[in-house]
C-alpha positions as YAML, in Angstrom:
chain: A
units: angstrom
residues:
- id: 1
  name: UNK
  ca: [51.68, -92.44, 47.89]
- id: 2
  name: UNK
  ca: [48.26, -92.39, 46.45]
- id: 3
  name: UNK
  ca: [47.25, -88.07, 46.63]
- id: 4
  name: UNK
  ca: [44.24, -86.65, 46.18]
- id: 5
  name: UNK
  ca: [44.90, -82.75, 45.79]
- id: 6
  name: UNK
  ca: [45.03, -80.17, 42.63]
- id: 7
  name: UNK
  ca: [48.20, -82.36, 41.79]
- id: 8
  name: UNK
  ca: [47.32, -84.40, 38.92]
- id: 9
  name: UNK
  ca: [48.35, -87.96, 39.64]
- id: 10
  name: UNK
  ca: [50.40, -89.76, 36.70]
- id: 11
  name: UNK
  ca: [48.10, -91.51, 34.16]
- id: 12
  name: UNK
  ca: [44.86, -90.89, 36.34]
- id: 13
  name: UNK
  ca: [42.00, -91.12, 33.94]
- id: 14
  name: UNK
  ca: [40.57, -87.45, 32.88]
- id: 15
  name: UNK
  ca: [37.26, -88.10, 34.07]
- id: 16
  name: UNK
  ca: [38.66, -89.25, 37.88]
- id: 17
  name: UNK
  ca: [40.65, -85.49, 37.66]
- id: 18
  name: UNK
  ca: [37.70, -83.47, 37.03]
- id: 19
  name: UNK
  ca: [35.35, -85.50, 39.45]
- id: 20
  name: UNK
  ca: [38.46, -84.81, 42.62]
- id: 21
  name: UNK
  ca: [38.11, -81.07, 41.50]
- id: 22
  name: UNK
  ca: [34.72, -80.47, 41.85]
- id: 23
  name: UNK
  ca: [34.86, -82.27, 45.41]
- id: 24
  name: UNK
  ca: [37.37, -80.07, 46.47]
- id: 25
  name: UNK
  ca: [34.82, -77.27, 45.53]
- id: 26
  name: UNK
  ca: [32.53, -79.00, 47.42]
- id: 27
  name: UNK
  ca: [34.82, -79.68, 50.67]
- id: 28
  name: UNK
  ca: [35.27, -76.03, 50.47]
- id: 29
  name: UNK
  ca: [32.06, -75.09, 50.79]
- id: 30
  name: UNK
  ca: [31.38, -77.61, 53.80]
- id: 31
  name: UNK
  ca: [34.29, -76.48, 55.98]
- id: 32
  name: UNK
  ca: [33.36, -72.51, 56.14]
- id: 33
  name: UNK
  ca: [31.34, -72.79, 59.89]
- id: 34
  name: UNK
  ca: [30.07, -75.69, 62.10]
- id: 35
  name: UNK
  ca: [32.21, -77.72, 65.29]
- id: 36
  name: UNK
  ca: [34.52, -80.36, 64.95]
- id: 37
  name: UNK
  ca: [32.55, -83.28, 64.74]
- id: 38
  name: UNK
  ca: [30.25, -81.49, 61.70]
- id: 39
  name: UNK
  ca: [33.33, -80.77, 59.84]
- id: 40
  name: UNK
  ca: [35.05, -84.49, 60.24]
- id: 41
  name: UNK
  ca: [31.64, -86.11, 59.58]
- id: 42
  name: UNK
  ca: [31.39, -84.09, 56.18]
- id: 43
  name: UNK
  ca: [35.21, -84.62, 55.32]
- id: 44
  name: UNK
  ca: [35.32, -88.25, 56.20]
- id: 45
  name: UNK
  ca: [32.37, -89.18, 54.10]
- id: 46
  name: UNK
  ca: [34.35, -86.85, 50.78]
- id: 47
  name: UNK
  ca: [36.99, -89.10, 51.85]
- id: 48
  name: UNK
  ca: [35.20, -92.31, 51.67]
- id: 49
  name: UNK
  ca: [33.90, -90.92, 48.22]
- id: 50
  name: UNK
  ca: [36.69, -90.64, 46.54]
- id: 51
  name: UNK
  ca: [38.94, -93.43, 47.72]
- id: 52
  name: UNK
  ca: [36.15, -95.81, 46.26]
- id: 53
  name: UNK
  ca: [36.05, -93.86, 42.69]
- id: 54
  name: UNK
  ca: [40.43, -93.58, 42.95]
- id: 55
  name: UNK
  ca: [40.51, -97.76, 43.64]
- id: 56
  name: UNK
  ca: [38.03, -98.67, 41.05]
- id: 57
  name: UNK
  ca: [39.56, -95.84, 38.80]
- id: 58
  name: UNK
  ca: [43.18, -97.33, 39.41]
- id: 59
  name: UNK
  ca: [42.40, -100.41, 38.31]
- id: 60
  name: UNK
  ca: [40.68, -99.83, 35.62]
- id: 61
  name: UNK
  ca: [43.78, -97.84, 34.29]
- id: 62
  name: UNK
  ca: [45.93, -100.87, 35.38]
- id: 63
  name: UNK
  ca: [43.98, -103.15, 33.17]
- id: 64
  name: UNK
  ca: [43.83, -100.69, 29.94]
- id: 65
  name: UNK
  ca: [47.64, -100.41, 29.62]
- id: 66
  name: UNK
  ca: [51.06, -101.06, 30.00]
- id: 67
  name: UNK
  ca: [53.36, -99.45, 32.79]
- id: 68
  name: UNK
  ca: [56.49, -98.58, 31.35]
- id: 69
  name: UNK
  ca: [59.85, -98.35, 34.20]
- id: 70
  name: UNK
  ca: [63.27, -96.43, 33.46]
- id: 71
  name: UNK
  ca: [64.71, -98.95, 36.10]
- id: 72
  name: UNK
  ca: [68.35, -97.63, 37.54]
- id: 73
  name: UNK
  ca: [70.93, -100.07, 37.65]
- id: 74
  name: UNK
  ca: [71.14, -101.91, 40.88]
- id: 75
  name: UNK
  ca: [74.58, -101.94, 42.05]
- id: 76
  name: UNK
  ca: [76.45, -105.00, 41.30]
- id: 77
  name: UNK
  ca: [77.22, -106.07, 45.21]
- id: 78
  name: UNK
  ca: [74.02, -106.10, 46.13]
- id: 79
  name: UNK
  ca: [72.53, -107.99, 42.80]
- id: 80
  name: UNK
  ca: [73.02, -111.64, 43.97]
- id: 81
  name: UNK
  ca: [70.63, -110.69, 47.01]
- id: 82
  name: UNK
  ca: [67.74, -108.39, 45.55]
- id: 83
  name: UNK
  ca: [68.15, -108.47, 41.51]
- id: 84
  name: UNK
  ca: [64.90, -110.36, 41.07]
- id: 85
  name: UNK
  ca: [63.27, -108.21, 43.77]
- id: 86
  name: UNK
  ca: [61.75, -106.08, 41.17]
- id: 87
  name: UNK
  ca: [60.37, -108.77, 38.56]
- id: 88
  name: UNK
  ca: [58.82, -110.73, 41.27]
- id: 89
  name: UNK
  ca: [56.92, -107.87, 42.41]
- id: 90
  name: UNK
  ca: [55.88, -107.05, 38.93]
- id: 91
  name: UNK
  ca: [54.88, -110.51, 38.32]
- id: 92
  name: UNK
  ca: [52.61, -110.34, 42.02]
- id: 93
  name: UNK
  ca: [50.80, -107.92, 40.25]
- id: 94
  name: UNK
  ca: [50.19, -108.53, 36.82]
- id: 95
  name: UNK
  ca: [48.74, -111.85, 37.91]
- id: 96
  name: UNK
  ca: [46.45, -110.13, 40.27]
- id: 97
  name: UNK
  ca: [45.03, -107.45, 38.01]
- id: 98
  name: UNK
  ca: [44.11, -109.00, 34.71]
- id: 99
  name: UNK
  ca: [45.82, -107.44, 31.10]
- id: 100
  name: UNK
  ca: [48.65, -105.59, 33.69]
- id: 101
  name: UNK
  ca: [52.01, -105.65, 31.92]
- id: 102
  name: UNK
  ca: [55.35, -104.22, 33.40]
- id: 103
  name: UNK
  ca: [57.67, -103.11, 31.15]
- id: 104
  name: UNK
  ca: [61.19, -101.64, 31.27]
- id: 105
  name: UNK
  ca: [62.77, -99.03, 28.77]
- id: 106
  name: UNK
  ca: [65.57, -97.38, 28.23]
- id: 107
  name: UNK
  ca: [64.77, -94.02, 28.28]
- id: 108
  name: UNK
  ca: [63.18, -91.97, 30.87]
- id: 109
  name: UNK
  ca: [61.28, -89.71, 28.55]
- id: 110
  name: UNK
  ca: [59.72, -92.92, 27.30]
- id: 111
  name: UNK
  ca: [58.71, -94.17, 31.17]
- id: 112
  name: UNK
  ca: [55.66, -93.48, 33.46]
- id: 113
  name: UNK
  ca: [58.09, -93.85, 36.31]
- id: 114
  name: UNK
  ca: [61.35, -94.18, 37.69]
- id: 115
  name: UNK
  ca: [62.64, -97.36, 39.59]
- id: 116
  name: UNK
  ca: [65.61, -96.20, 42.46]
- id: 117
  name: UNK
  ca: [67.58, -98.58, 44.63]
- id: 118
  name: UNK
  ca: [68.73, -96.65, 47.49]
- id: 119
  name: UNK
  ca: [70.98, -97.18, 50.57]
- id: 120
  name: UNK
  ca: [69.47, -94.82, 53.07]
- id: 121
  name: UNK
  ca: [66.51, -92.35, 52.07]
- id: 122
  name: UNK
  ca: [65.85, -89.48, 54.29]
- id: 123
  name: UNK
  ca: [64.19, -90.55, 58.15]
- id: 124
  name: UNK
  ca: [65.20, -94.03, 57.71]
- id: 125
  name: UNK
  ca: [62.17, -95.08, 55.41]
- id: 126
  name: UNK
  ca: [61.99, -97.68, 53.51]
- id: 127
  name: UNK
  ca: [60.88, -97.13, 50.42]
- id: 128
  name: UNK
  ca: [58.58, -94.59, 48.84]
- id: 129
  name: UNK
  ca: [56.63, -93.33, 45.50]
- id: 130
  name: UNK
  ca: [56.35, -90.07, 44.64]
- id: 131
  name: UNK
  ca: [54.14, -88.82, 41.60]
- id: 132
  name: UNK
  ca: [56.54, -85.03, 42.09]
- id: 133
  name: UNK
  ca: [58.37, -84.68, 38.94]
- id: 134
  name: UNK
  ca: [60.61, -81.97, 40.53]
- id: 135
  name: UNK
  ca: [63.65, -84.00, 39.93]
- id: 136
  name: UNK
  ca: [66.53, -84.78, 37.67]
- id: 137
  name: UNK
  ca: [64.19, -87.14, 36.10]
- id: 138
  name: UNK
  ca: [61.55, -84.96, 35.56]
- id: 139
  name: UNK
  ca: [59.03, -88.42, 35.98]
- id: 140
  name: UNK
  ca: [57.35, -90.11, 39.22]
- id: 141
  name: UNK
  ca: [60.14, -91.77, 41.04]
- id: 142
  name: UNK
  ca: [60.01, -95.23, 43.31]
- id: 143
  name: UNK
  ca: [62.28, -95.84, 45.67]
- id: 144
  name: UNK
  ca: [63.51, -98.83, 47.53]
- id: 145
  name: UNK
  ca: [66.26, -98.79, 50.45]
- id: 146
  name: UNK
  ca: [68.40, -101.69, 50.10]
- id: 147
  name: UNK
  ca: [70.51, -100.77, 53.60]
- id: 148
  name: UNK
  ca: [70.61, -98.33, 56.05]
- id: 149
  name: UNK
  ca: [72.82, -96.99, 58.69]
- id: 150
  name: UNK
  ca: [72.09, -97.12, 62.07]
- id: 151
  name: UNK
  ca: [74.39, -96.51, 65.23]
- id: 152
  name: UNK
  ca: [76.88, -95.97, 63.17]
- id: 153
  name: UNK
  ca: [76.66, -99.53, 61.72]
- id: 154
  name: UNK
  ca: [75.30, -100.77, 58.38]
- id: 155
  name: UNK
  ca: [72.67, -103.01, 58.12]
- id: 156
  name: UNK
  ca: [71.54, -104.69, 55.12]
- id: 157
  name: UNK
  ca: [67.62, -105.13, 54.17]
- id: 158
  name: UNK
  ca: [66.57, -109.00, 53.82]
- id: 159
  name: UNK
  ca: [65.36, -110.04, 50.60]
- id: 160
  name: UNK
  ca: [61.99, -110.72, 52.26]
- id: 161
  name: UNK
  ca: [61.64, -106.79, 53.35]
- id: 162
  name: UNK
  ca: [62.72, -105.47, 50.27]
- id: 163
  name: UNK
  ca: [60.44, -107.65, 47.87]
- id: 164
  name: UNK
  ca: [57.44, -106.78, 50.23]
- id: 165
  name: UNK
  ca: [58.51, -103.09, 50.07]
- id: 166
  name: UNK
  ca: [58.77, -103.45, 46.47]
- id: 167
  name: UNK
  ca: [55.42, -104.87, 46.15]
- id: 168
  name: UNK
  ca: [53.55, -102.20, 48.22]
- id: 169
  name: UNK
  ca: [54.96, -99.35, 46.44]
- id: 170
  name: UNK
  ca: [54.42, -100.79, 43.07]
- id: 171
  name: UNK
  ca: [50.86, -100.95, 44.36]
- id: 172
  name: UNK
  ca: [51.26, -96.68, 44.87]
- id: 173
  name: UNK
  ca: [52.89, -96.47, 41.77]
- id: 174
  name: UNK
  ca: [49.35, -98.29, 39.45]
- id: 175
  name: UNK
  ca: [47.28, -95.74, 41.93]
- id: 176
  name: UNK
  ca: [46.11, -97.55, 45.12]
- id: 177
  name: UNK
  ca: [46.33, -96.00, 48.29]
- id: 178
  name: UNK
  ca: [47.47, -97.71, 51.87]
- id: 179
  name: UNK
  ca: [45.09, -100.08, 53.09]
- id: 180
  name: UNK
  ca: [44.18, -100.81, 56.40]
- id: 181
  name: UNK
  ca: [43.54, -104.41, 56.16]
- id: 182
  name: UNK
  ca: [46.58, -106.18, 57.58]
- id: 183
  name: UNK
  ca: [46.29, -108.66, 55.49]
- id: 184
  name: UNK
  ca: [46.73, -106.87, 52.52]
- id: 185
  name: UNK
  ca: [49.96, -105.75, 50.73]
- id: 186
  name: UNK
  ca: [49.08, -102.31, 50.61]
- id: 187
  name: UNK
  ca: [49.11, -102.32, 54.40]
- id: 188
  name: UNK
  ca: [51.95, -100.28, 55.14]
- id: 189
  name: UNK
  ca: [53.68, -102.73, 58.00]
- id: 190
  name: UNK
  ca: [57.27, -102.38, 58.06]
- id: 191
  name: UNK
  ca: [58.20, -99.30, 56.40]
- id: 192
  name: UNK
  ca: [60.78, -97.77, 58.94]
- id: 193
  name: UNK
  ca: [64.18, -98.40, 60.48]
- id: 194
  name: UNK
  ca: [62.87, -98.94, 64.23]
- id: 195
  name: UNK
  ca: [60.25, -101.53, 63.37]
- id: 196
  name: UNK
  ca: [62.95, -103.25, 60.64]
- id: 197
  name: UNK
  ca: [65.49, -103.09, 63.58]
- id: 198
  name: UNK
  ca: [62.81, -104.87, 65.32]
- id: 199
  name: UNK
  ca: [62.40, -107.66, 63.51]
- id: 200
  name: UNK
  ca: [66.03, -107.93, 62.70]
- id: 201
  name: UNK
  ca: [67.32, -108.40, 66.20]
- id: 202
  name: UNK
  ca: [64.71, -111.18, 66.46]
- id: 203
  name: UNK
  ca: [65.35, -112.70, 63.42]
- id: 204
  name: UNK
  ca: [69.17, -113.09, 64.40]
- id: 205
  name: UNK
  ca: [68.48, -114.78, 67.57]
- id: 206
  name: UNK
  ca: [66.59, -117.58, 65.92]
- id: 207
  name: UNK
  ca: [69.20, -118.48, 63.59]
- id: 208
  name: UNK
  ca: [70.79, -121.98, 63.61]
- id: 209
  name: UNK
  ca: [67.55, -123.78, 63.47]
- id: 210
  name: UNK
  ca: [66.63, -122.81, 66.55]
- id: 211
  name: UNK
  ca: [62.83, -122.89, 67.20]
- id: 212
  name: UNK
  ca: [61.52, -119.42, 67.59]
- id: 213
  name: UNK
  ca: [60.13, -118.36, 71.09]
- id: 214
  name: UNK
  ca: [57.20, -116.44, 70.33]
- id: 215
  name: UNK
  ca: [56.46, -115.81, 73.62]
- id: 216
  name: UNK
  ca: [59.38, -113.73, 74.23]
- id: 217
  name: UNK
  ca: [58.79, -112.09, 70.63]
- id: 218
  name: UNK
  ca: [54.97, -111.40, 71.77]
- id: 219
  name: UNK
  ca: [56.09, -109.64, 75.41]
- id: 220
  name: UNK
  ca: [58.77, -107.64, 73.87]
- id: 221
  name: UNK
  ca: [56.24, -106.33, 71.60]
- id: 222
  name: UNK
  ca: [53.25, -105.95, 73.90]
- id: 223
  name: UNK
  ca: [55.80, -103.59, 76.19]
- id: 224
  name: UNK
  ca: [56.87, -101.26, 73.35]
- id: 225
  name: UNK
  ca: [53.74, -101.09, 72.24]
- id: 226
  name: UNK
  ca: [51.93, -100.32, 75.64]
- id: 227
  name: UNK
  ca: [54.34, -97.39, 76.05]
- id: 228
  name: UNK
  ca: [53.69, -95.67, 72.71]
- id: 229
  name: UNK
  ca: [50.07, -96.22, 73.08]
- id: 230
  name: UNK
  ca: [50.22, -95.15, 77.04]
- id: 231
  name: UNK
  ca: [50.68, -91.07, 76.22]
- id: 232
  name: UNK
  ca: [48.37, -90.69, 73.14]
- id: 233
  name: UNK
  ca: [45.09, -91.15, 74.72]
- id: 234
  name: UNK
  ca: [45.73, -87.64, 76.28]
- id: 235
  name: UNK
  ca: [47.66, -86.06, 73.41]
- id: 236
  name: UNK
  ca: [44.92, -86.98, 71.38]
- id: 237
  name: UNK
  ca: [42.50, -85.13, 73.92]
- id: 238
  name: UNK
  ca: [44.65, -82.01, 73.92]
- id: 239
  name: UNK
  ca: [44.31, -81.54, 70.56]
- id: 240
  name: UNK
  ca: [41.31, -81.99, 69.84]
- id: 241
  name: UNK
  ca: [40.53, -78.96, 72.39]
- id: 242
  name: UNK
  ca: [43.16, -76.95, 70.29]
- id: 243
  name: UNK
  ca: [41.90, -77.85, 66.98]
- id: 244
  name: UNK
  ca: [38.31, -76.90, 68.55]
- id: 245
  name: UNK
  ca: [39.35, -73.60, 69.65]
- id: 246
  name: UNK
  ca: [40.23, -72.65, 66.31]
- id: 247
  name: UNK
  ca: [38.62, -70.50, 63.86]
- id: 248
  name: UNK
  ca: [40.18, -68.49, 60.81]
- id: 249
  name: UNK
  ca: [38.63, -65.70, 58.69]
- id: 250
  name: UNK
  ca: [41.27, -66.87, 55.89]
- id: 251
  name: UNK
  ca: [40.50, -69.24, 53.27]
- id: 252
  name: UNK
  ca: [43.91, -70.21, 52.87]
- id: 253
  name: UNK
  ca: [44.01, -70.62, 56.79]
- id: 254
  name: UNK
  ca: [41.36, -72.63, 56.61]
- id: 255
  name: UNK
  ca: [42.61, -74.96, 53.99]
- id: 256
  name: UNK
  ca: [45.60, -75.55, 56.35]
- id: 257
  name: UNK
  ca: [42.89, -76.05, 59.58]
- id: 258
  name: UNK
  ca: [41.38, -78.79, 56.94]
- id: 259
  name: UNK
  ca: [44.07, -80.71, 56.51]
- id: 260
  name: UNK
  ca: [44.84, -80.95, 60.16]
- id: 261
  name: UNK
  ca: [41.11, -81.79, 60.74]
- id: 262
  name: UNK
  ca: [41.75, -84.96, 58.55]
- id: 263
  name: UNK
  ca: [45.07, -85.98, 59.72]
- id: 264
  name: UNK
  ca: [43.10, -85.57, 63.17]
- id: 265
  name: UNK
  ca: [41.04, -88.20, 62.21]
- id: 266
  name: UNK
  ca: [43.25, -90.45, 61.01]
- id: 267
  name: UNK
  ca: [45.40, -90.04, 64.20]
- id: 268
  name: UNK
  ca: [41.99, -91.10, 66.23]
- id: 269
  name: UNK
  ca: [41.02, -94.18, 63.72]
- id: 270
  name: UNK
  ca: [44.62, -95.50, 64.40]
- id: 271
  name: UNK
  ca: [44.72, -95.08, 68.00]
- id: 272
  name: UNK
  ca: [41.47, -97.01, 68.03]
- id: 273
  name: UNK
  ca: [43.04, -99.65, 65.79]
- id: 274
  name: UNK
  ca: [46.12, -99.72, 68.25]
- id: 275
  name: UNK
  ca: [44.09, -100.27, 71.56]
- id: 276
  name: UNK
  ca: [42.26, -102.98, 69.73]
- id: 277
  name: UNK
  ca: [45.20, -104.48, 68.67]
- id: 278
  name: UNK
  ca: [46.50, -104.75, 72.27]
- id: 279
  name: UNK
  ca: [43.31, -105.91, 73.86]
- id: 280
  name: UNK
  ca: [42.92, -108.92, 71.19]
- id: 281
  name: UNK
  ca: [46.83, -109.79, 71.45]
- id: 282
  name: UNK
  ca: [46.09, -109.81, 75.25]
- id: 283
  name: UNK
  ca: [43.37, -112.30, 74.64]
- id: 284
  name: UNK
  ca: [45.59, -114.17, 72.56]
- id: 285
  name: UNK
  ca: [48.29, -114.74, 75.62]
- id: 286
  name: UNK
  ca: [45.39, -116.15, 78.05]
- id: 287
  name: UNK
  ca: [44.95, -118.54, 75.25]
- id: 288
  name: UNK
  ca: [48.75, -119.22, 74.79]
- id: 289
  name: UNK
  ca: [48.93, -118.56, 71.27]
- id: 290
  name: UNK
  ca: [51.74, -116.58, 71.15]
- id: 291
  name: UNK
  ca: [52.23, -116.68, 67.56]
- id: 292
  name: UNK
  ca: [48.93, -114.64, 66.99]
- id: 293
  name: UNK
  ca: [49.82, -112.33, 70.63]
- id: 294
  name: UNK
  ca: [53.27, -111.20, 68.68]
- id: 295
  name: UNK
  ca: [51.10, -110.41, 65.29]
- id: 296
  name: UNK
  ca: [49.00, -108.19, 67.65]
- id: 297
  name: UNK
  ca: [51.04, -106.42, 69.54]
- id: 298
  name: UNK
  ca: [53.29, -105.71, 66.37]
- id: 299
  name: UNK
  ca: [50.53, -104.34, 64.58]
- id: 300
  name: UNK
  ca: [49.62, -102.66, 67.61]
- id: 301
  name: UNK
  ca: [52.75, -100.97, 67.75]
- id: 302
  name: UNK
  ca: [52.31, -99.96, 63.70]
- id: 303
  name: UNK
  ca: [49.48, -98.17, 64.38]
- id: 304
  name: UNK
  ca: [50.31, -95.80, 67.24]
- id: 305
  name: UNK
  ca: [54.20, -95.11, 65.44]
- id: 306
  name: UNK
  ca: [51.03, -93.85, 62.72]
- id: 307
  name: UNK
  ca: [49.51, -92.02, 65.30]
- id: 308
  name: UNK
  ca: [52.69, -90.23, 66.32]
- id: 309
  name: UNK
  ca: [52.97, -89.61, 62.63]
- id: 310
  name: UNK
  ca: [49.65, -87.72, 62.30]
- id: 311
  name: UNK
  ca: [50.29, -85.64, 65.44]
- id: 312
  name: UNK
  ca: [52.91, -84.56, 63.92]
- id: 313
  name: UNK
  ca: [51.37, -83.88, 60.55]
- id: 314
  name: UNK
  ca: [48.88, -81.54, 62.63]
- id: 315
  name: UNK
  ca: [51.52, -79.73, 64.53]
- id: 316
  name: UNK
  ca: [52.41, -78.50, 60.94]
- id: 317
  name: UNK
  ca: [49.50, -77.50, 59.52]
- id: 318
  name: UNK
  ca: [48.37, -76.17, 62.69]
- id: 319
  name: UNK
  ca: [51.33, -73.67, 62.72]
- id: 320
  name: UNK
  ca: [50.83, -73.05, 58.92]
- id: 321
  name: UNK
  ca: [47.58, -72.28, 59.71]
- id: 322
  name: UNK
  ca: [48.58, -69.21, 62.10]
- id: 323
  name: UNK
  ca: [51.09, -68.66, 59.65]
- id: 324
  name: UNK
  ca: [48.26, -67.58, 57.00]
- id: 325
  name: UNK
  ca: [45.77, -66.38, 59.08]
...
């Protein structure tokens, strides 16, 4: 994922590095006193800031030199399904950014990352890049899970999950953060076992030909959704009267109370983006286009799985927080 923190990102241009420092100086200084909504409003617009300079930055690096992969060797039963998973992804983006070049080498001291094909990677993700060097490779690392278990069964990826997977974190590993425009690859759809799962169990029962019934596709989704988005309306509201209530004499506690401020945020935006989603897909099934209902409701269900996520995220830095106060 794309990070901007005192972690220096691999290959991010000088310049960009010394700019996201002096924010962070500056973030400090606006997060000592005021409410909630004065210390989001300040935060969200540092944000905003420096995910336009990061994009433009990324780019700009993307076009000014070659990437160079230490790509692990896929293993041989699983070749004839995803071996050209990686080059077609590469190829998706070198002919969207001009003067972009993949290349692979055949030494990892000589790479600016590290290609893994995985069969299960820690809470059933699906693939990931990481620009920690804490590892036996001492470089970035990208990782892409081929096929999980699940009930105590395996289940293998499709080719069409994997090369979209591929694509996306490629797109983390040049520098560009998640998007939220669903029609963009960098929005992060399917990156989990449940919503894979999903799709999976649909996808077998149209096999044969058979036409696909969005209609059942679009209801199935519009009820899972509806009860992950039914709870966080007032989870949301309960937290926001914690995170209120909270005030720290400790820098270090406040750093932590920062970070929950933003993921509170976030969680808000994408329960927003969730309701909308299931009042448009709604609209969509008194019209009778199903198709475009299922797209809803499935995105709908995305975002609040995200909002879980950043409830979550705030539950930890809440407690670290306390921890440090």
């Amino acid at each position: 994922m794309f990070h901007f923190g005192i972690e220096k990102v691999s290959k991010i241009p000088k310049f960009l590095y010394h700019f996201i420092l002096i924010w962070q100086v500056i973030i400090m200084s606006l997060v000592g006193k005021g409410n909630l909504s004065n210390r989001l409003g300040h935060i969200t617009i540092v944000m905003s800031i420096l995910i336009l300079f990061g994009i433009g930055s990324s780019i700009s690096y993307a076009n000014a030199e070659t990437i160079n992969m230490y790509v692990q060797e896929m293993p041989r039963h699983w070749q004839d399904q995803f071996g050209d998973a990686l080059s077609i992804a590469t190829q998706y983006w070198e002919n969207k950014i001009p003067n972009l070049k993949f290349d692979t080498v055949q030494y990892v001291d000589k790479s600016d990352f590290v290609v893994e094909w995985a069969s299960q990677y820690e809470e059933g993700k699906l693939g990931y890049y990481s620009t920690d060097t804490a590892n036996g490779y001492n470089k970035p690392t990208m990782a892409i899970t081929l096929g999980f278990f699940k009930d105590r069964k395996w289940h293998l990826a499709s080719s069409e999950h994997v090369l979209q997977i591929t694509k996306h974190e490629l797109g983390h590993a040049i520098g560009l953060p998640d998007s939220v425009d669903p029609n963009d690859i960098m929005y992060p759809t399917v990156k989990d076992y449940e919503s894979l799962q999903q799709d999976s169990e649909q996808n077998t029962q149209t096999s044969n030909n058979t036409p696909i019934d969005w209609h059942s596709r679009s209801e199935k989704y519009q009820k899972i959704a509806s009860e992950k988005i039914l709870p966080l309306a007032s989870k949301i509201d309960e937290v926001q009267s914690l995170l209120n209530s909270l005030s720290y004499d400790s820098n270090a506690a406040n750093e932590a109370l920062d970070s929950a401020l933003t993921a509170f945020g976030w969680a808000k935006k994408y329960l927003d983006n969730a309701e909308k989603m299931q009042t448009d897909g709604e609209s969509s099934v008194l019209q009778s286009n199903y198709l475009d209902s299922y797209s809803k409701f499935k995105l709908s269900y995305d975002y609040a799985k995200k909002v879980e996520q950043k409830l979550a995220q705030i539950t930890e830095y809440v407690e670290k927080a306390n921890s440090l106060a």
